[in-house]
TORKOL-4160 file (C-alpha; in steps of 0.2 Angstrom, whole numbers, padded with zeros to 4 digits, m for minus):
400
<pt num="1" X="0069" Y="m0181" Z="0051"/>
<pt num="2" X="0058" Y="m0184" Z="0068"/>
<pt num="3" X="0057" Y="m0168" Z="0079"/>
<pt num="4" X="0068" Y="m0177" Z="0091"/>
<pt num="5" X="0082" Y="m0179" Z="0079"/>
<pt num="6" X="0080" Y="m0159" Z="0078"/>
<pt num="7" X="0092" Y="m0146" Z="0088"/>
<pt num="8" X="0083" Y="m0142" Z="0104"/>
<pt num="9" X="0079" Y="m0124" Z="0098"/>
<pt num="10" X="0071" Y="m0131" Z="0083"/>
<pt num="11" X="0062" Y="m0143" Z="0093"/>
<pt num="12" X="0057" Y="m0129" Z="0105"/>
<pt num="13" X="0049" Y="m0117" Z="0092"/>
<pt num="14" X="0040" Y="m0134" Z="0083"/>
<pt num="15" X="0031" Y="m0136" Z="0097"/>
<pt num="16" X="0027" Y="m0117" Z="0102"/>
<pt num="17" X="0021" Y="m0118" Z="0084"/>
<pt num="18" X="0008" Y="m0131" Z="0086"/>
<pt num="19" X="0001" Y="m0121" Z="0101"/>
<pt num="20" X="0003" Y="m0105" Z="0090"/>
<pt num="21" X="m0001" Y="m0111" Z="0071"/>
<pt num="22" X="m0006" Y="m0094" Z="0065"/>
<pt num="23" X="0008" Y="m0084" Z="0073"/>
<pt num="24" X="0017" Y="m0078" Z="0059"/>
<pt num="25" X="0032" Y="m0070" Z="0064"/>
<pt num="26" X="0035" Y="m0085" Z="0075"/>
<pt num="27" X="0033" Y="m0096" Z="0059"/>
<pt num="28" X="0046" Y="m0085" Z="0050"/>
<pt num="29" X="0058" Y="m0084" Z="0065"/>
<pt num="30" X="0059" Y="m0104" Z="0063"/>
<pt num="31" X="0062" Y="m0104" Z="0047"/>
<pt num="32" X="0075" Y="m0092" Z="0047"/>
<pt num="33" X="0082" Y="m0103" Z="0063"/>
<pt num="34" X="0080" Y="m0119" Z="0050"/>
<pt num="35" X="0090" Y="m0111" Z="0036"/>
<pt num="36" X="0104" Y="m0107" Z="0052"/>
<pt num="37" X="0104" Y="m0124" Z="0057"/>
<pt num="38" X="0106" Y="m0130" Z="0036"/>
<pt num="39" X="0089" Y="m0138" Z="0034"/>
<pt num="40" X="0082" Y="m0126" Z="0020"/>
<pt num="41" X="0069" Y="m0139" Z="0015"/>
<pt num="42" X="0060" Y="m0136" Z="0034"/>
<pt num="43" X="0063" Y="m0119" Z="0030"/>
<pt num="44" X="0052" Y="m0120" Z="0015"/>
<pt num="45" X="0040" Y="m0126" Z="0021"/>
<pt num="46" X="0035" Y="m0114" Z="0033"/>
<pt num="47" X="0037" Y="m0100" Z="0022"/>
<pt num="48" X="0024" Y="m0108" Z="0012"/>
<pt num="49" X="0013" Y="m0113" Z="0027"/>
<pt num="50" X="0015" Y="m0093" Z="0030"/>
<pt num="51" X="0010" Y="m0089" Z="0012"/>
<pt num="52" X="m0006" Y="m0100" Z="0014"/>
<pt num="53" X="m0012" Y="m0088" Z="0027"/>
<pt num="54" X="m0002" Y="m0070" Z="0020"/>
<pt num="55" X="0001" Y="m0072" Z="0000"/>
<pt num="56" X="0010" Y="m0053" Z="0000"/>
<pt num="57" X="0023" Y="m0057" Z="0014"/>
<pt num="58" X="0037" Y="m0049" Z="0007"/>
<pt num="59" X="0049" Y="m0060" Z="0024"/>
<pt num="60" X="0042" Y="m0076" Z="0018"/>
<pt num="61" X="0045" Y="m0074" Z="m0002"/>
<pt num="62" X="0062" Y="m0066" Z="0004"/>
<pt num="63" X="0066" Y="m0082" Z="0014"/>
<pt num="64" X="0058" Y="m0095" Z="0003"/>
<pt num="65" X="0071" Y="m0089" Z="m0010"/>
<pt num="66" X="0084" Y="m0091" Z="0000"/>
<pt num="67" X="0079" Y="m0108" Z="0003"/>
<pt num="68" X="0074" Y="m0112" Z="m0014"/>
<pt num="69" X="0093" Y="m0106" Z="m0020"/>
<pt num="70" X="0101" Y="m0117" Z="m0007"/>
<pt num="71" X="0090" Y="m0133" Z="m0011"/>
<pt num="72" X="0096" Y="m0128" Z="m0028"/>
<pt num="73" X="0116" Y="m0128" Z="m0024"/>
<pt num="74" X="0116" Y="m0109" Z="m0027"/>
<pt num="75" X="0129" Y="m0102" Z="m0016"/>
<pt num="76" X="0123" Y="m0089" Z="m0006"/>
<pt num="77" X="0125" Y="m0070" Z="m0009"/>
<pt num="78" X="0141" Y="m0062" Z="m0007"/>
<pt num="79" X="0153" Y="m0078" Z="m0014"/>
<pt num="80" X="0165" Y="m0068" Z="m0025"/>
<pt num="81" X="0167" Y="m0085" Z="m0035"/>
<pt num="82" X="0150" Y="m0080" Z="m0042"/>
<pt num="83" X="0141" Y="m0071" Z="m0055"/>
<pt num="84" X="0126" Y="m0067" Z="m0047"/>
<pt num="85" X="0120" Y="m0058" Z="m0065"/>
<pt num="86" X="0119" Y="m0074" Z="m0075"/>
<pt num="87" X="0113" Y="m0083" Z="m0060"/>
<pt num="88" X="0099" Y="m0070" Z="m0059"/>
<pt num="89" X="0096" Y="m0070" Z="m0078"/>
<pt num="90" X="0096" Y="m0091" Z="m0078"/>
<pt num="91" X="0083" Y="m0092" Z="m0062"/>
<pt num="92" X="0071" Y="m0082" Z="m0073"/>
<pt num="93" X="0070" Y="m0095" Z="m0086"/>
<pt num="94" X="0064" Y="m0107" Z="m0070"/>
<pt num="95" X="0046" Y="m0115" Z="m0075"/>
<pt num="96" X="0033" Y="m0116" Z="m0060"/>
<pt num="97" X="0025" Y="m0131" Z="m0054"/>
<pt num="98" X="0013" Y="m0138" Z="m0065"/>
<pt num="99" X="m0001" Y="m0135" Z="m0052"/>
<pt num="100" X="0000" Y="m0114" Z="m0054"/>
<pt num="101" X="m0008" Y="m0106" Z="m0068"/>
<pt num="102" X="0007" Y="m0100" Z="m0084"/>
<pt num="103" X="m0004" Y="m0101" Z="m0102"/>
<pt num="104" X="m0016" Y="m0090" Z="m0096"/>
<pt num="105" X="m0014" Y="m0080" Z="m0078"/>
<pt num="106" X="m0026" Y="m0072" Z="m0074"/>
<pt num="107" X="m0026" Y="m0055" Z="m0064"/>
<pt num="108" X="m0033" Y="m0054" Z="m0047"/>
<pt num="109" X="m0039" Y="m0038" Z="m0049"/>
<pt num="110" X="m0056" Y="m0035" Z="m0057"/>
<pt num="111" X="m0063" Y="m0019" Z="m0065"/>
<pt num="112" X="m0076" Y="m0009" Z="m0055"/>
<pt num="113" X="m0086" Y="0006" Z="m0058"/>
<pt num="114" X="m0089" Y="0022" Z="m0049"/>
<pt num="115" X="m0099" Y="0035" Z="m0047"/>
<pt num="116" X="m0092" Y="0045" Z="m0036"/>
<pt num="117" X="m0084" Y="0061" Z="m0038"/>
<pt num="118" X="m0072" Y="0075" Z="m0031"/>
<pt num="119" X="m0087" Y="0084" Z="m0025"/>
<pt num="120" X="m0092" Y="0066" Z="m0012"/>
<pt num="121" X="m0074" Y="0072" Z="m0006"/>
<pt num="122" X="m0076" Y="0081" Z="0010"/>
<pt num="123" X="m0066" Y="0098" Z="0013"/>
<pt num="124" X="m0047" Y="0093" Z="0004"/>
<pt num="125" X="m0051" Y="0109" Z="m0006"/>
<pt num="126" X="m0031" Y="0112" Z="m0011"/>
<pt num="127" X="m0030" Y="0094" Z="m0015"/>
<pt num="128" X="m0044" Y="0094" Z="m0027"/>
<pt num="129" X="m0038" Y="0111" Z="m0034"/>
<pt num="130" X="m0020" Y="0103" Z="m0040"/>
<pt num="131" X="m0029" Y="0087" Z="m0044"/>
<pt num="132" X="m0040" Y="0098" Z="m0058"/>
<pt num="133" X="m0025" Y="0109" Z="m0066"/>
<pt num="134" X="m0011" Y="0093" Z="m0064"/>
<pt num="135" X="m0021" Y="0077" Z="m0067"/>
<pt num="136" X="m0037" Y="0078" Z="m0072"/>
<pt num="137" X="m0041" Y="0094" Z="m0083"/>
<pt num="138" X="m0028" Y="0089" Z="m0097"/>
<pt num="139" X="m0037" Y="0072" Z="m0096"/>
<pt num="140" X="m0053" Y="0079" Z="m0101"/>
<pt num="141" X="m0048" Y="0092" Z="m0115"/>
<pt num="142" X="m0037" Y="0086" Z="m0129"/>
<pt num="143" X="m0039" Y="0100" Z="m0139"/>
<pt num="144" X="m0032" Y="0112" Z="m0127"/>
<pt num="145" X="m0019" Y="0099" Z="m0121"/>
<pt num="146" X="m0013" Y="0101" Z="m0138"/>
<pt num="147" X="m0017" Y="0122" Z="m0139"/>
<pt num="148" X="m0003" Y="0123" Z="m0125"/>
<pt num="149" X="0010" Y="0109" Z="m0129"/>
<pt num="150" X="0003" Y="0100" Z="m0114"/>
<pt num="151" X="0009" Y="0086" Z="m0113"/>
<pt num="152" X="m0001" Y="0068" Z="m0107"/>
<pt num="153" X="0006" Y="0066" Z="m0089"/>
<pt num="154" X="0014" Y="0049" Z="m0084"/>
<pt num="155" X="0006" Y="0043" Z="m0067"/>
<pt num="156" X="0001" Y="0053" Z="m0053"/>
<pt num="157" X="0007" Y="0046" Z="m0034"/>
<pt num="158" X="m0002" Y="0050" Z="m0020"/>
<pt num="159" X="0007" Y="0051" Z="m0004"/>
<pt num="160" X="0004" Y="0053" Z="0015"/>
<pt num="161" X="m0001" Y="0044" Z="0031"/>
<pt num="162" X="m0012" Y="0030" Z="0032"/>
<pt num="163" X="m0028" Y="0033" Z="0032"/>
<pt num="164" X="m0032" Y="0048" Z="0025"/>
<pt num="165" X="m0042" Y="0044" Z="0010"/>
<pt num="166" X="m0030" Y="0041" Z="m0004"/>
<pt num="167" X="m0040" Y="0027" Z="m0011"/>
<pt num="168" X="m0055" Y="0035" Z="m0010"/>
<pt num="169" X="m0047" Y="0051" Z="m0020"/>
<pt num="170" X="m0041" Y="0038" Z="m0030"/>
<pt num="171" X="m0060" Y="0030" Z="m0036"/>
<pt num="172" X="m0064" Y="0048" Z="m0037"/>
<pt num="173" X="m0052" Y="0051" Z="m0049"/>
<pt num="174" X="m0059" Y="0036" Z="m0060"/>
<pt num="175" X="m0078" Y="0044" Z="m0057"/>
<pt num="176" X="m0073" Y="0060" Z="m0065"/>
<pt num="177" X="m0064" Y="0055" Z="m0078"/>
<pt num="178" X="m0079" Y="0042" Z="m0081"/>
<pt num="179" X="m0066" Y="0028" Z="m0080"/>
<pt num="180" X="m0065" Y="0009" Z="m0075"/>
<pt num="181" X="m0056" Y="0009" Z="m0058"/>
<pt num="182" X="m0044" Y="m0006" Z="m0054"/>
<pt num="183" X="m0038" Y="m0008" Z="m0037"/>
<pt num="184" X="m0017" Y="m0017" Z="m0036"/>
<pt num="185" X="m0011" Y="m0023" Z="m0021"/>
<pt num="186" X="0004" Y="m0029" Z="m0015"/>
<pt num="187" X="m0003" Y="m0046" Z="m0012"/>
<pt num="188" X="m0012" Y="m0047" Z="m0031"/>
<pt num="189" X="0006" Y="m0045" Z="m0038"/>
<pt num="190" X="0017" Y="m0055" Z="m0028"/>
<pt num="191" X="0020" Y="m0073" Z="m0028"/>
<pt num="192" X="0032" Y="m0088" Z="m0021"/>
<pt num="193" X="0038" Y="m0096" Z="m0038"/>
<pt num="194" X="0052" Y="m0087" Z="m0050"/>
<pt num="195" X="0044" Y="m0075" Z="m0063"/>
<pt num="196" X="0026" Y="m0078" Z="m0057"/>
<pt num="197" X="0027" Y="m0059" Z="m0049"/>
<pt num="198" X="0031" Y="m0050" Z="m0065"/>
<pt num="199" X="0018" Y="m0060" Z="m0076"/>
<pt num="200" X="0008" Y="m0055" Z="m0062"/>
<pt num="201" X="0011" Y="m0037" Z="m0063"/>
<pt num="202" X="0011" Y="m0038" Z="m0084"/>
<pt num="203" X="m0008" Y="m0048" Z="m0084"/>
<pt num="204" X="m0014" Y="m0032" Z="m0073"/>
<pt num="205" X="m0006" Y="m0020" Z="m0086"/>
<pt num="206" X="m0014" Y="m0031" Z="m0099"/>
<pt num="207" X="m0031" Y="m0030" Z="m0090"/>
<pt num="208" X="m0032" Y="m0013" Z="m0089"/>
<pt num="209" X="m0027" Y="m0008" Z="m0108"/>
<pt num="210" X="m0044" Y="m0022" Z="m0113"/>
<pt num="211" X="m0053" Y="m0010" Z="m0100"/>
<pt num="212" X="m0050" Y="0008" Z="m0106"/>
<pt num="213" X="m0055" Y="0020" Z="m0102"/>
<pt num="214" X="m0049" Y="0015" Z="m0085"/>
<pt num="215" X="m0037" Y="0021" Z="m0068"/>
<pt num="216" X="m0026" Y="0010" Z="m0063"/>
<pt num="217" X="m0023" Y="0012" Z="m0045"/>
<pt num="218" X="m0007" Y="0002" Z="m0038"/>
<pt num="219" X="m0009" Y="0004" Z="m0019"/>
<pt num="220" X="0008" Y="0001" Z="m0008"/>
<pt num="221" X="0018" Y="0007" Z="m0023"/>
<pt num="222" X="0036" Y="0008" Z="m0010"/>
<pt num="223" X="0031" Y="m0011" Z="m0010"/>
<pt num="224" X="0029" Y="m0015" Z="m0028"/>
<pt num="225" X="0042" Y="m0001" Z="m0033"/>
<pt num="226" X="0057" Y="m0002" Z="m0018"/>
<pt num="227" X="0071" Y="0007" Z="m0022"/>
<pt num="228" X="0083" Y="m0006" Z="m0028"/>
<pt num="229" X="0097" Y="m0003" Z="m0019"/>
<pt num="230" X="0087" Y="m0009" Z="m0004"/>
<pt num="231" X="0084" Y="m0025" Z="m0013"/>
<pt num="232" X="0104" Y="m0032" Z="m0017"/>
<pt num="233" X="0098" Y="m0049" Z="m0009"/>
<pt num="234" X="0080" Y="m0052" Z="m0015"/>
<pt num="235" X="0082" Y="m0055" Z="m0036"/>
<pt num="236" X="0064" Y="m0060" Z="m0037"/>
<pt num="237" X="0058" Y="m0042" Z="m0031"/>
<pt num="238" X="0071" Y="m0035" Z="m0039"/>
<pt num="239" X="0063" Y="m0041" Z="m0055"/>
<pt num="240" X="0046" Y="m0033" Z="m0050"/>
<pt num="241" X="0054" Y="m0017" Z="m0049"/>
<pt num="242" X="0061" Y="m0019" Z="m0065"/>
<pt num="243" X="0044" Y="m0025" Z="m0075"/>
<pt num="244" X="0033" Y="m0011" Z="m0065"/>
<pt num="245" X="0045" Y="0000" Z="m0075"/>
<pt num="246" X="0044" Y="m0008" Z="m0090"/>
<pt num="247" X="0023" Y="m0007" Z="m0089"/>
<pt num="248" X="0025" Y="0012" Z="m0083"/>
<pt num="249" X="0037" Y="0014" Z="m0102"/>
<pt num="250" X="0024" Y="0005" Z="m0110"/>
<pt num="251" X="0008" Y="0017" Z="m0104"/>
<pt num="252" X="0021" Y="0034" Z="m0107"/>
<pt num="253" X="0024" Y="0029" Z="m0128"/>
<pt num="254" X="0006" Y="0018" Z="m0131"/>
<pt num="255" X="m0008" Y="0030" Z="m0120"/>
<pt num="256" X="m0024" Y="0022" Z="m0124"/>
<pt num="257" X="m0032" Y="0026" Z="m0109"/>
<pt num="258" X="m0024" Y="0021" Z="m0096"/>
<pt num="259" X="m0021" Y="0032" Z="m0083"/>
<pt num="260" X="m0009" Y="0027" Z="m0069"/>
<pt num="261" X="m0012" Y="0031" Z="m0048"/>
<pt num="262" X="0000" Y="0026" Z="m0036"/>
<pt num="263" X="m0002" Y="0026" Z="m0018"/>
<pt num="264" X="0012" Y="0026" Z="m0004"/>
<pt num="265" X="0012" Y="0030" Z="0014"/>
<pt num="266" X="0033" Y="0030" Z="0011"/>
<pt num="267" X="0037" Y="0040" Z="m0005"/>
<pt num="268" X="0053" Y="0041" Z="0002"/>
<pt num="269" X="0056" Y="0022" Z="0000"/>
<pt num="270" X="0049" Y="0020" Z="m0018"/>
<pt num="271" X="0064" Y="0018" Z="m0032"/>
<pt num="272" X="0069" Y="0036" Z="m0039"/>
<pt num="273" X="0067" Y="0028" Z="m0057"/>
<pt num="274" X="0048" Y="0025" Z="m0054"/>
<pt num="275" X="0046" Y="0044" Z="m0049"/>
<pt num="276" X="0055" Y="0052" Z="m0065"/>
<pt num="277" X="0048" Y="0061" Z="m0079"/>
<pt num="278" X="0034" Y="0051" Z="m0089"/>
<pt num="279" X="0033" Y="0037" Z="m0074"/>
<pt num="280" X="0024" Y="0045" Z="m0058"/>
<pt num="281" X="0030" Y="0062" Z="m0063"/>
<pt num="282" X="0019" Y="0070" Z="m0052"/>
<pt num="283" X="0018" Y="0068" Z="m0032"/>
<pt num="284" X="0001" Y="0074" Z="m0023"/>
<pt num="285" X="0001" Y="0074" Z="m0006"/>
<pt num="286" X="m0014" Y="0071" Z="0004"/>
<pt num="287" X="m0015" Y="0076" Z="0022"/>
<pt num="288" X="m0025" Y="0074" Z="0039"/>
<pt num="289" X="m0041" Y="0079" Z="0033"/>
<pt num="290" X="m0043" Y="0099" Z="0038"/>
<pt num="291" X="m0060" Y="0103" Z="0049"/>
<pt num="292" X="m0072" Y="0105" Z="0036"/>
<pt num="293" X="m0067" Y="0087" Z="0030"/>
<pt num="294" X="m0067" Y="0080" Z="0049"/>
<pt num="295" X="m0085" Y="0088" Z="0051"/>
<pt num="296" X="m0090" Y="0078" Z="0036"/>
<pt num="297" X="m0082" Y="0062" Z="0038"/>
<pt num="298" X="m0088" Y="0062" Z="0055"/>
<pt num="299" X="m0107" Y="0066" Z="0050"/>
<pt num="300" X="m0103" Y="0052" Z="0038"/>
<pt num="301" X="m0097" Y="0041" Z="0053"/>
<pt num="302" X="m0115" Y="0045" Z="0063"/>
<pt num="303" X="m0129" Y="0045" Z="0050"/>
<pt num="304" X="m0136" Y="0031" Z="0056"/>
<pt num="305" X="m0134" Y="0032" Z="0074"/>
<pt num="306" X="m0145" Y="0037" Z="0089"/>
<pt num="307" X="m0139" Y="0055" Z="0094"/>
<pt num="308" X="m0144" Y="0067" Z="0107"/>
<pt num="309" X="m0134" Y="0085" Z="0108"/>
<pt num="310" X="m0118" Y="0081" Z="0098"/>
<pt num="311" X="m0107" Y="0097" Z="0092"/>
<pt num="312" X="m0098" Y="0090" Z="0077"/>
<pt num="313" X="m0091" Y="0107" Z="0074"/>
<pt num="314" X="m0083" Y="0104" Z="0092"/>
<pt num="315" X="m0076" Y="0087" Z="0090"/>
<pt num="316" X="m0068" Y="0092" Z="0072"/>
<pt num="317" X="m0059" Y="0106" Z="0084"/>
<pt num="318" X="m0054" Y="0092" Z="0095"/>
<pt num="319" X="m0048" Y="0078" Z="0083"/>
<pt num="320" X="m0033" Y="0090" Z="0076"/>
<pt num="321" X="m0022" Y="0077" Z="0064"/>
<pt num="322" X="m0034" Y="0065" Z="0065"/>
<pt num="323" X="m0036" Y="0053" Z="0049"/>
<pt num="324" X="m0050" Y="0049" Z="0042"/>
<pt num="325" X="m0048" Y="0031" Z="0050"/>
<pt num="326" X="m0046" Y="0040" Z="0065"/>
<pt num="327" X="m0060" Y="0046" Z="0065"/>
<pt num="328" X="m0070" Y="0032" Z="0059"/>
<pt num="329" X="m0063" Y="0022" Z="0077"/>
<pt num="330" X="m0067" Y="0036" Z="0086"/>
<pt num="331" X="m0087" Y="0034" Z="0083"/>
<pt num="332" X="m0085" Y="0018" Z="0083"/>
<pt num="333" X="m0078" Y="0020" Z="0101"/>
<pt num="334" X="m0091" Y="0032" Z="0105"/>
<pt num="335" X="m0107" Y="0019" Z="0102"/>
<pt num="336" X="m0097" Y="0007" Z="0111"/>
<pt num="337" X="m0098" Y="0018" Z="0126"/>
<pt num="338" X="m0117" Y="0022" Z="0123"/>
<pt num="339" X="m0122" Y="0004" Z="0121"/>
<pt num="340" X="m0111" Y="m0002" Z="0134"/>
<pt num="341" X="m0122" Y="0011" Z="0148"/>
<pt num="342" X="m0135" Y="0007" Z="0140"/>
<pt num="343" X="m0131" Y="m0014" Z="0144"/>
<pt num="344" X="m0129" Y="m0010" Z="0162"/>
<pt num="345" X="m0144" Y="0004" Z="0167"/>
<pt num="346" X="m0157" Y="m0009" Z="0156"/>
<pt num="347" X="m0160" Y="0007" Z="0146"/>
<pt num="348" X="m0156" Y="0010" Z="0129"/>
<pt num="349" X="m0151" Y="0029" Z="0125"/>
<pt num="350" X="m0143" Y="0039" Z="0111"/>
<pt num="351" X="m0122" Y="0045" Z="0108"/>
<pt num="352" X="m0120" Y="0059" Z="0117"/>
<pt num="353" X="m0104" Y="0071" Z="0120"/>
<pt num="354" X="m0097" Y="0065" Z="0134"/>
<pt num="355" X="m0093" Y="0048" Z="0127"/>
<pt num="356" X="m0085" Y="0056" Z="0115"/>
<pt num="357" X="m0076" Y="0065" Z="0128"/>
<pt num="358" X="m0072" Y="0049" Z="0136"/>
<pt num="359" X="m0066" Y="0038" Z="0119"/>
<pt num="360" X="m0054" Y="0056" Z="0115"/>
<pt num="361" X="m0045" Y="0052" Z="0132"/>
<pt num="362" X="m0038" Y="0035" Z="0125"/>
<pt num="363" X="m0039" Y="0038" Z="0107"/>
<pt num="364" X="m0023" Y="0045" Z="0100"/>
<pt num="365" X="m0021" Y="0051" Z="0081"/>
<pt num="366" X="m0012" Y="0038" Z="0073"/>
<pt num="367" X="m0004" Y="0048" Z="0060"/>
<pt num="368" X="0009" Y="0058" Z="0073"/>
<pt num="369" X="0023" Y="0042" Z="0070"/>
<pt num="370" X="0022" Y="0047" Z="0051"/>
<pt num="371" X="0024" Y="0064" Z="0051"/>
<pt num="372" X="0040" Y="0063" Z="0064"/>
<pt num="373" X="0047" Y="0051" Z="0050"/>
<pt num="374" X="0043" Y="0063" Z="0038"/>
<pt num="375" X="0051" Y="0078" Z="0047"/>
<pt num="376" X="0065" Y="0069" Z="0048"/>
<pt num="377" X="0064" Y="0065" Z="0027"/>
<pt num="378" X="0063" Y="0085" Z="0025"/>
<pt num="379" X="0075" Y="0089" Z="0036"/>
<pt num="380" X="0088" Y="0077" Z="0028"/>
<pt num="381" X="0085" Y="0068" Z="0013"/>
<pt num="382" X="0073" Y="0082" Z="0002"/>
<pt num="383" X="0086" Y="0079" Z="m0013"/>
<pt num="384" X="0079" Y="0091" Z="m0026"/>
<pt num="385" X="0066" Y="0099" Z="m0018"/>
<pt num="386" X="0055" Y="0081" Z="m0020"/>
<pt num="387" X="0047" Y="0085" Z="m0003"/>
<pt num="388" X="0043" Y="0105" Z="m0004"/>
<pt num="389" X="0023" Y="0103" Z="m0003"/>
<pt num="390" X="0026" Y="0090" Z="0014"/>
<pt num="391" X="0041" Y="0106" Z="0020"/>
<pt num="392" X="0028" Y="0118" Z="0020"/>
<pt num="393" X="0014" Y="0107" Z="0029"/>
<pt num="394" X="0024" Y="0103" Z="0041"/>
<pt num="395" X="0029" Y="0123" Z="0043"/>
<pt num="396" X="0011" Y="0129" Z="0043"/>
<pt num="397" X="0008" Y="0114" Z="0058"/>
<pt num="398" X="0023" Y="0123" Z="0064"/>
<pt num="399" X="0034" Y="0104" Z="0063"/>
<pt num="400" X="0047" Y="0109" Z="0054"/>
């Protein structure tokens, strides 16, 4: 059909696309507009087109299946004529194109080793303490893991704002432990076609197992483990759910050294059955580093930079609730500042505290949006207690 044939809405946003090709959200909002106007193979496309630029978006493998279905003469969700069960169960036998990888997939993510350790970890002191007694001390002693009837833990999330050093806790983790470290995204797991997700997910659980000893760090876990009940419409990422689980069974009854990390900024969107006994079975929360952490990240951040007078005891005092990223942007801001001077007097000179002064009017800590979500988690959905560690945060910052 020629663009001219189209509706003029559709005709409209082809052509704000061809000035806007890698606007994505625009992309997604016409194909949502060409499943409306009943052309789902438009539709399609553009999901893919969006995929071939974002392989993780969650909107586009939402839409593309919708698409797919319809192409398919699937009636859409809600038809009480149909048994969306057996459709679900049929779709999964789906093959994929011939042109992606089925004998033998291959997991995107690749081992890596690590030498770092807890002691690279600046300030965090509590969080390294609970790391030791929870995770990481019954890990290293078997003999007295078995003395005291402890049993091996499941998987251990880490949870808080974005930001502040989870995956670097995590890779800490694997140095301790002496352990391979692979790194899971959303966008390693997830994939267009029927099925391909979950054999995703399964090849990575295979890889690690080949790899032992090793820490399997699944970042975005409220991504790859979303509660269900939020995912009535999506049977593809419903299906992910379910193998995550499976893989997480699998570690709990066969441990050969595979130790499990999750990673969420949204602990309270992750599926309860992921966060039961011998799944993540412990939570860990990791907060805005405190100052003896800022004054390291920050000397971290400035090591290599011309300085003249700088009090980083005075700007940790100053950058309260700042995460680590924070931080990081903040220094960046500061050299900016210096090198931009330095452009218009012809006369090159070092970072000094006023342009630290300067970047702290505009700079903001980022992580004061999640703790107001989180305030409002404790305050109202803390079923079980779940949440006691972020309730007394949030009281010692005098939030809750």
């Amino acid at each position: 059909m020629s663009s001219e044939e189209l509706p003029p809405l559709l005709r409209s946003l082809l052509v704000a696309l061809d000035q806007r090709p890698d606007d994505l959200a625009l992309r997604l909002h016409t194909a949502e507009m060409m499943l409306e106007y009943g052309r789902p193979a438009a539709a399609a496309a553009q999901c893919s087109a969006v995929l071939e630029r974002e392989p993780g978006n969650v909107a586009a493998l939402t839409t593309l299946t919708r698409a797919t279905d319809i192409l398919k003469g699937v009636p859409e969700k809600g038809s009480d004529s149909f048994d969306w069960d057996t459709a679900e169960a049929e779709v999964a036998g789906i093959v994929e194109p011939a042109f992606v990888e089925s004998d033998e997939a291959v997991a995107s993510a690749d081992a890596e080793e690590t030498n770092l350790r807890l002691s690279d970890v600046g300030g965090m002191e509590e969080v390294k303490r609970r790391l030791e007694v929870a995770f990481l001390t019954p890990m290293r002693n078997p003999e007295l893991r078995r003395l005291y009837g402890r049993s091996l833990p499941g998987g251990l999330l880490l949870y808080g704002p974005p930001g502040c050093g989870k995956t670097f806790l995590a890779r800490a983790i694997a140095g301790e432990l002496g352990a391979h470290f692979f790194a899971v995204s959303l966008a390693d797991v997830l994939d267009m076609w029927i099925g391909a997700s979950e054999r995703n997910l399964r090849d990575v659980f295979d890889s690690a197992r080949r790899n032992t000893p090793c820490v399997l760090f699944l970042d975005e876990i409220d991504a790859l483990g979303q509660k269900r009940t939020h995912l009535r419409a999506q049977g593809a990422m419903r299906g992910t759910v379910n193998q995550l689980l499976t893989e997480m069974d699998s570690v709990k009854s066969n441990n050969d050294g595979v130790f499990v990390l999750g990673a969420t900024n949204h602990p309270w969107d992750v599926d309860t059955a992921l966060i039961r006994p011998g799944r993540f079975d412990r939570m860990l929360l990791v907060v805005p580093p405190d100052g003896d952490a800022r004054e390291s990240i920050l000397r971290h951040h400035l090591r290599d930079r011309p300085l003249e007078g700088i009090n980083i005891g005075k700007i940790a005092r100053r950058t309260k609730s700042f995460s680590g990223a924070d931080l990081a942007h903040l220094c960046d801001s500061a050299a900016e500042l210096a090198l931009d001077d330095s452009v218009r007097t012809g006369q090159a000179r070092p970072i000094r505290m006023g342009d630290f002064s300067k970047a702290l009017r505009d700079i903001k800590p980022s992580t004061d949006a999640w703790l107001e979500d989180a305030r409002n988690v404790v305050m109202f959905a803390n079923e079980g207690g779940r949440f006691d560690d972020l309730r007394d945060y949030l009281k010692k910052r005098r939030l809750a």
